[in-house]
Phi, psi and omega in degrees: 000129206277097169347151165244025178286168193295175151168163150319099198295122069115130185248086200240130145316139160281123198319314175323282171345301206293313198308333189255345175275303179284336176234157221222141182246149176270353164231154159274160205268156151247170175003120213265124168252148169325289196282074216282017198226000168101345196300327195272011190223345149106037189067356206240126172295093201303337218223025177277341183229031206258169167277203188232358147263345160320292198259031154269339162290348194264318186322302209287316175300328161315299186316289181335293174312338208111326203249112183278307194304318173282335156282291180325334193278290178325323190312300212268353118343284187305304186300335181289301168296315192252057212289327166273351172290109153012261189323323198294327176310293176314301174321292196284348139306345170257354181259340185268341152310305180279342178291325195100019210220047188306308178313337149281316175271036131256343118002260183331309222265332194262331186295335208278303190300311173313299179278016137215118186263016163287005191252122192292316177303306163341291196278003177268335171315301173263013144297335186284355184271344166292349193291332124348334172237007191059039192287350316221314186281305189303317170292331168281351156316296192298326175273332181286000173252004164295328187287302174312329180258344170238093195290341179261001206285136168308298191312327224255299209282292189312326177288283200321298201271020167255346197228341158299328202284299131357297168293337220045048164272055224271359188275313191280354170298321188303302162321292175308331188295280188335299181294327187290335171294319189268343164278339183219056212278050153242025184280107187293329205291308178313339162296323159322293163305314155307324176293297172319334150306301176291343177259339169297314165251066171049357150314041191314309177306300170321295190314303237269343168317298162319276190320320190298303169276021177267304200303321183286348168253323159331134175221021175266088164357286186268014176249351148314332176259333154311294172290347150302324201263323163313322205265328174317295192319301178289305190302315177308305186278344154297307194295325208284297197292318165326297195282351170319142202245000000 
């Protein structure tokens, strides 16, 4: 039975991010057009001779723009010329995430993992597309073997202590928080998830110390306001059990 305790939702870089980060063209690229099948072009695919992180840069500039139909059109180009590249899988599986069309991109995303199971992304990405089916061990597979190949990666470590916490596995939840703080202790979200954690095992002082420092890091409005209301949430119910006979 799935915890009602607060948290934070479930944390990924997204692959396009990583993707824009990692990948680097040996050219400049051109323009990304609405139209990604050519018509605005006299017929001829401005993108027939591009490579297949060229033209994951070009998908992400669709996104970027608004326009998901036209990256996804870029995607499934691209997967047609390079049917083995890794990455071009992963992408069009997170643009089909986000599109709504989970049972294909997690499809896409397990095609990305088969041809590199070495990649902590990968597998923290599907894990997150299993959760949608309530797959809940199969995602944890999957982030415990992101954590064996990046034992320090944030995304990896935090979604595992989010979906233990989540089981009400609340010890190993602790953990991961913990490590995730100590590779990056200015990342507001794991105080958050920690606190909530520490107050499910009765560490009251520590939570509301977490939240209280959430707050302070935090530059999110409404998540900021959220943990006001968690803490607001613990005073009431300390006074309640207080007045308790």
């Amino acid at each position: 039975m799935m915890t009602k305790l607060a948290f934070l939702v479930l944390l990924l870089m997204p692959l396009s991010l990583q993707a824009a980060d990692s990948v680097t063209a040996r050219e400049p690229l051109p323009p990304a057009h609405p139209d990604p099948l050519g018509g605005a072009h006299g017929g001829v695919d401005p993108h027939a001779a591009l490579s297949a992180d060229q033209n994951i840069k070009v998908a992400l500039q669709h996104r970027a723009e608004g326009r998901l139909p036209e990256a996804i059109a870029v995607m499934q180009q691209t997967l047609q010329k390079y049917p083995q590249h890794a990455s071009s899988h992963a992408i069009m599986a997170d643009l089909l995430s986000e599109k709504g069309d989970h049972a294909e991109a997690l499809a896409m995303i397990g095609k990305a993992v088969s041809l590199d199971d070495s990649s902590a992304l990968f597998h923290v990405s599907r894990a997150l597309m299993y959760l949608p089916f309530q797959r809940y061990q199969e995602a944890l597979a999957d982030l415990d073997r992101a954590v064996e190949l990046e034992p320090d990666m944030i995304a990896a470590r935090f979604n595992r202590g989010s979906l233990h916490a989540q089981l009400e596995q609340y010890d190993l939840a602790l953990m991961d928080f913990d490590r995730c703080i100590a590779v990056d202790p200015h990342l507001p979200a794991p105080y958050f998830n920690r606190g909530s954690v520490r107050y499910s095992l009765g560490m009251k002082e520590q939570a509301v110390s977490d939240i209280e420092h959430f707050i302070e890091l935090s530059d999110n409005a409404a998540w900021k306001q959220s943990a006001q209301q968690l803490l607001q949430a613990w005073q009431e119910k300390e006074k309640q059990a207080g007045a308790t006979p």
